[in-house]
N, C-alpha and C positions, 0 to 999 in steps of 0.2 A: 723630759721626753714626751711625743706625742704620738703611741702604738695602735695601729688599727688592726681589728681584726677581722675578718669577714667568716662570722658565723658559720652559712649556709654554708662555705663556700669550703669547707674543711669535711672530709671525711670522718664520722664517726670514729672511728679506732685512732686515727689523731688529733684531735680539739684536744684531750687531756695534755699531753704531750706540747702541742702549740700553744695551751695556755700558762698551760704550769713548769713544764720544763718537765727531763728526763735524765735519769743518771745512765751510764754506761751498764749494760748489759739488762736493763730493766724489762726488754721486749727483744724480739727478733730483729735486727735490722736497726738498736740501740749502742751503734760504736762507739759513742763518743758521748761526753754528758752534753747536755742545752739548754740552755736556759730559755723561759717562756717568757711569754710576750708578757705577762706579770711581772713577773722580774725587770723585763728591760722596761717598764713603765716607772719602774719603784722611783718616787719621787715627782710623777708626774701625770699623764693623764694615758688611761687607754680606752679607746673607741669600738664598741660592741659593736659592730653594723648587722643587723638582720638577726637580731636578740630571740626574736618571735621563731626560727628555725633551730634554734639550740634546742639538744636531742633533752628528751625527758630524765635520761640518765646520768646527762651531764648537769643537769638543773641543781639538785643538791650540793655538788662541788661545788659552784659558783658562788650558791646563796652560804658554804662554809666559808669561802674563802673574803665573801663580804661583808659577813657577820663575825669573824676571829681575825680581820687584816692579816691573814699568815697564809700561805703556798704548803704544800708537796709538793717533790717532783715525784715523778712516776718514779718508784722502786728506790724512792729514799724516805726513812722513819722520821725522821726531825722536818718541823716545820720552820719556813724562812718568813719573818713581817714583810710584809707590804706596804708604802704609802703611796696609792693610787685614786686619781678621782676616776670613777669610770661614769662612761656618757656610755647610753643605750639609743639603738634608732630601728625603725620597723616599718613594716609598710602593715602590718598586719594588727588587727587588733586583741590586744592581750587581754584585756579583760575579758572577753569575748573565747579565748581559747581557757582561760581560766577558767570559768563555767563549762566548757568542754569537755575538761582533767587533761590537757593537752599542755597549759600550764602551769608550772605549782605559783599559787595563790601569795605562798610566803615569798618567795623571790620576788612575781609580780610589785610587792608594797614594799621590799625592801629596794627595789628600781626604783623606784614611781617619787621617788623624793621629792626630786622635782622638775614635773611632767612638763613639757615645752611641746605645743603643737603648732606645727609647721604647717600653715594652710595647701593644697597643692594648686599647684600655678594658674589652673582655670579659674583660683578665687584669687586672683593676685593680677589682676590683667595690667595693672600697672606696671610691673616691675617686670614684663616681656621684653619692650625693647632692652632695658638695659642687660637681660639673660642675654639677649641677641646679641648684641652689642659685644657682650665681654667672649662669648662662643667665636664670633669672627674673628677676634682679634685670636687666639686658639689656631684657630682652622684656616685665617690667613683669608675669610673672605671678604669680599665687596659689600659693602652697605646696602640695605634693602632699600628701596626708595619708602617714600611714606605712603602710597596706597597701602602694598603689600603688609609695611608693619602695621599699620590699622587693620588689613583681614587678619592676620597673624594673632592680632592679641584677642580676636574674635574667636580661636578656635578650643575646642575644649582640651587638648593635650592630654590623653588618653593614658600616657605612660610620666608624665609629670614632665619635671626637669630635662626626661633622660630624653624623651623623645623628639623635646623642643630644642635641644644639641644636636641630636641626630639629623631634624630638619635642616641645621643650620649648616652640618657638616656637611650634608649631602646635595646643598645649593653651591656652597664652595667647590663643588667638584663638577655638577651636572648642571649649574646655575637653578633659581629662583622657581622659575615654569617648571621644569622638571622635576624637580625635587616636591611641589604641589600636586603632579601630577604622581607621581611615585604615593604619596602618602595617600590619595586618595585612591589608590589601586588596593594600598595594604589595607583599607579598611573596607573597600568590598563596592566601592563606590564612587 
């Protein structure tokens, strides 16, 4: 199996809970046991997205359950093994929070295995058309002519991937002009 989690994107009082699972009655609003997104990896892979936003107090859970392969669920004594590969991803720099104390250090290098950096797309200007390309076929739009894709891969794409989708979605809808015009309104210019 291949489980994603989105860090940020989980409330404090539940990451525990969505990582690890919960037995019944463990918490207020705990009916039923569940199993966490560890569990349904077991065997496979789970995808940390926005590793860099995990709360400080969840930190140590993580680096226990990386350094023992074994779970808790909330409000149960025994530990369950794990066999998971987990992949981490961020926009933010770790090292950098880890001199901060914003990260713990020992997590940090027990991630850091093996570190893959993803250059972002203004240093990849080759591989724009083909982002384009695989976005319309997506969003159902029309081919750019080839001026526009040569200004396009001219541009430095500010929010990386996301926002050279979002261009691309929004030519699909408003066409090509418009959607130029749009993006240089949101930058002030």
């Amino acid at each position: 199996p291949f489980v994603e989690v989105a860090c940020g994107a989980l409330p404090d009082s539940l990451l525990e809970s969505e990582l690890f699972g919960h037995v019944a009655g463990a918490f207020t609003g705990a009916n039923h046991d569940k199993v966490g997104k560890f569990l349904q990896a077991n065997g496979g892979t789970i995808f940390l997205d926005e590793i860099g936003e995990l709360p400080l107090s969840m930190q140590p859970k993580l680096l226990r359950v990386l350094e023992s392969r074994a779970i808790r669920r909330v409000g149960e004594t025994q530990y369950r093994p794990v066999n998971v590969r987990v992949i981490c991803a961020t926009h933010r720099e770790l090292a950098a929070m880890v001199a901060a104390g914003t990260f713990r250090e020992d997590l940090y290098f027990r991630l850091s295995v093996l570190p893959i950096r993803i250059p972002p797309v203004r240093e990849r200007a080759d591989d724009i058309p083909m982002l384009i390309e695989h976005f319309q076929k997506q969003s159902g739009g029309a081919p750019f002519p080839p001026a526009l894709m040569a200004e396009l891969r001219g541009r430095v794409w500010q929010g990386n991937v996301r926002s050279l989708r979002n261009f691309v979605e929004r030519a699909a809808v408003l066409g090509p002009q418009e959607a130029l015009s749009l993006m240089a309104a949101d930058r002030g210019g």
